[in-house]
N, C-alpha and C positions, 0 to 999 in steps of 0.2 A: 625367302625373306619378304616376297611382295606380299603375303598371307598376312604376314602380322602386321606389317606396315596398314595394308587395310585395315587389321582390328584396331588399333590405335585410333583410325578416323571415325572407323562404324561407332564406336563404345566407349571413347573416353575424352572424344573434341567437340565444341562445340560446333555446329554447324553455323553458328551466327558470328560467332566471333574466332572461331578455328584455333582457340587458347584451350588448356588440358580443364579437363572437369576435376574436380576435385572428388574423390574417392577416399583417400588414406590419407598415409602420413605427408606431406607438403614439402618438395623440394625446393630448393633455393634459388637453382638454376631453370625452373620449370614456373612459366606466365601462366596463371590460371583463370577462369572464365568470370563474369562479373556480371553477368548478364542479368535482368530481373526476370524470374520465373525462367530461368534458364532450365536446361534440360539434367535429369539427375542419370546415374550412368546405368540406372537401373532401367529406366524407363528406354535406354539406347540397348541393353542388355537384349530386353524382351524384342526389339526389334532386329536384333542378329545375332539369334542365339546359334550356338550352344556355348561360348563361350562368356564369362561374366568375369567382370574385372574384380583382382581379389587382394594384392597388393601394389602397393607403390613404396620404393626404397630409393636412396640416389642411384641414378644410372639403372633404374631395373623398375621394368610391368611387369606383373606377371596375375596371367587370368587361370583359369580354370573351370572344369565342368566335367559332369558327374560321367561315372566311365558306364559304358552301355551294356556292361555284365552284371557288375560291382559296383551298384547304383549306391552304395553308402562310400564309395574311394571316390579321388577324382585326378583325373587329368591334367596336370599342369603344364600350360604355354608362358615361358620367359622371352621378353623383349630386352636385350642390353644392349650401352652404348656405353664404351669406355674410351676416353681421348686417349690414354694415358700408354697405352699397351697395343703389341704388333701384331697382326692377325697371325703370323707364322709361330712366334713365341706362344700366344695364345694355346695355337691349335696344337703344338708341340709338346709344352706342359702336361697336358693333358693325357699325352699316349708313354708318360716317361712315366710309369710305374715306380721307378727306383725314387727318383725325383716328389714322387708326391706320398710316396711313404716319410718323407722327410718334413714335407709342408702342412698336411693333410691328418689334424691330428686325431680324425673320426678312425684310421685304417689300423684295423687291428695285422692283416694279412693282406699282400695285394702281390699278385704274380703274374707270369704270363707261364699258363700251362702247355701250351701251342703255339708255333708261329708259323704264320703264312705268306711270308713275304710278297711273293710273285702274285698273292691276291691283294694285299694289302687289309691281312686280316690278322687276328688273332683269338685266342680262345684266353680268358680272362678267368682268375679266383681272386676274390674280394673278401674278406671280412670287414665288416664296419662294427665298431664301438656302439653299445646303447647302454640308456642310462643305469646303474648298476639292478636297480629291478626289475629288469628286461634281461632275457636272454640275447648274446649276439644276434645279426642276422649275418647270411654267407650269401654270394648269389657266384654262380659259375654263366659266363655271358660270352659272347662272342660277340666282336667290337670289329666295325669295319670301318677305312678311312681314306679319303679320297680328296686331290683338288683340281678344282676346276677351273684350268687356267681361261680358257675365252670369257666365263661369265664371273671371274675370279670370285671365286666361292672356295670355301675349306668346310670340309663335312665329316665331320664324327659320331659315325650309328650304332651302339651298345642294346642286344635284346640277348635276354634268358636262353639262355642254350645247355641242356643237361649233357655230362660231359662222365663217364666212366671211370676215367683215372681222378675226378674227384668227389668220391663218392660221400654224402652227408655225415656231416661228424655230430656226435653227440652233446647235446646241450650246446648247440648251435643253431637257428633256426634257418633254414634252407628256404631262400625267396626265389617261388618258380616262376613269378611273373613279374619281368622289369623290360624297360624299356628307353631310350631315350635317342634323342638326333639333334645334335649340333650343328646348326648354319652358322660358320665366321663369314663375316666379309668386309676386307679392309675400305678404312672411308677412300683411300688412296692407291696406298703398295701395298701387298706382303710383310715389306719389313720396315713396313715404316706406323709411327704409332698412329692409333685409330682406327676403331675399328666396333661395327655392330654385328650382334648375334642373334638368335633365335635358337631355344632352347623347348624343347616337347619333350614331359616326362610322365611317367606312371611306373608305380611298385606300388604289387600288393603283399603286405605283409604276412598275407595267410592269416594270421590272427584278427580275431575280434577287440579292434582295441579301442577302448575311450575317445568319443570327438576330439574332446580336449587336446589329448596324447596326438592324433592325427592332424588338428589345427596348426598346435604348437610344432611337429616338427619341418609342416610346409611352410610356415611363419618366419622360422627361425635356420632352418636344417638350409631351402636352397638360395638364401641369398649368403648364409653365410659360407657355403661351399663355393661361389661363387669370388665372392671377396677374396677370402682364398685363393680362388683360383687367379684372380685377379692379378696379386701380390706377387704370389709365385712367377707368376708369366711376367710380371716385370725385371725380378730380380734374375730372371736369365737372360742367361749372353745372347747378344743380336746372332740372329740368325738360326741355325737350330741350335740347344744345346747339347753339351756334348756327356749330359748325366743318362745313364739307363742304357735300354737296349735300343730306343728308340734314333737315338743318331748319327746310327750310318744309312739307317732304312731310310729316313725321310730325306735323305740328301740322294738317294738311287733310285731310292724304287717308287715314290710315288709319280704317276702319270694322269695320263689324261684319259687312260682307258674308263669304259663304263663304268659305275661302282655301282 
């Protein structure tokens, strides 16, 4: 969480008057810089690269930078902060599968092929929805989850994991490389609302596809799965909920061991 806390100051504050530089779209809740000949975020960009500021939404930065294989994809780093909602519900939503086949109306398929409790792991299939002239994409992941009560932290880490018993279906397109890690940290409690995140994502499509296509779906695809997720995590009940396979686990087995 201190990583992006930094990027916010490196690349998108002014150093003179320490109010947000304007980049994007213009929050309401957000003072921005005034300064003359102030500093543009481009010019903060070039002096702490690699990351460049690429959206701004309520409640939500989000930078990115080009990935160092797949120099035409890119990396995406999210910064949120949401009053509204409990780091625990937050972080709980999220591993209830049942739950966000409900909320979540990109998920064509989404299960847990394997469970590992005693690691606080599992083996993941996903289908997600694309636009109907696109083939699905599938990805099979292995998702780890941990919280850390002395520096109260909640951490959720999703990478590509080829898995045997779900072996590629046809006219489905199989994403070998994904990636993502959730930082929660409540402003307060656990269960009490407030609470900032950090989000790091990459998937690569395998295909060759359209900037455009690739623009529009970082544009649109992770603030609105976010929002989503948002809502979701409000409309469950305080504490864990009790929808999916997810709540009895989180109420036993998560500790303090390494993750």
């Amino acid at each position: 969480m201190m990583h992006v806390q930094i990027l916010c100051e490196e690349t998108i504050t002014c150093k003179k008057c320490c109010s947000r530089i304007k980049f994007d779209q213009e929050s309401k809740t957000t003072t921005y810089c005034c300064c003359p000949n102030g500093p543009s975020v481009s010019q903060l960009s070039q002096e702490s690269p690699p990351w460049s500021p690429y959206l701004e939404r309520p409640d939500l930065i989000i930078w990115r930078h080009s990935h160092h294989v797949h120099k035409s994809l890119y990396v995406y780093k999210v910064y949120g902060k949401y009053n509204d909602v409990s780091a625990r519900n937050f972080f709980s939503t999220q591993l209830d599968t049942e739950y966000r086949r409900v909320w979540d109306s990109s998920v064509a398929d989404l299960r847990v092929v394997e469970s590992f409790p005693e690691k606080n792991m599992d083996i993941i299939y996903w289908e997600m929805e694309w636009p109907r002239m696109f083939a699905n994409r599938d990805y099979v992941f292995v998702r780890r989850y941990h919280i850390d009560y002395e520096q109260k932290l909640m951490i959720v880490v999703n990478k590509s994991y080829p898995n045997p018993k779900v072996p590629p279906k046809q006219r489905i397109h199989r994403v070998n490389e994904y990636y993502s890690v959730m930082v929660i940290k409540p402003l307060t409690d656990f269960d009490e609302p407030g609470i900032e995140f950090s989000l790091t994502y990459f998937d690569n499509p395998g295909l060759s596809l359209p900037q455009y296509i690739v623009s529009w779906v970082a544009a649109t695809g992770l603030p609105d799965f976010l929002g989503k997720l948002r809502e979701a995590a409000k409309s469950a009940r305080t504490g864990v909920s009790n929808r999916g396979e997810c709540s009895s686990r989180l109420s036993s087995n998560l500790t303090d061991e390494s993750f």
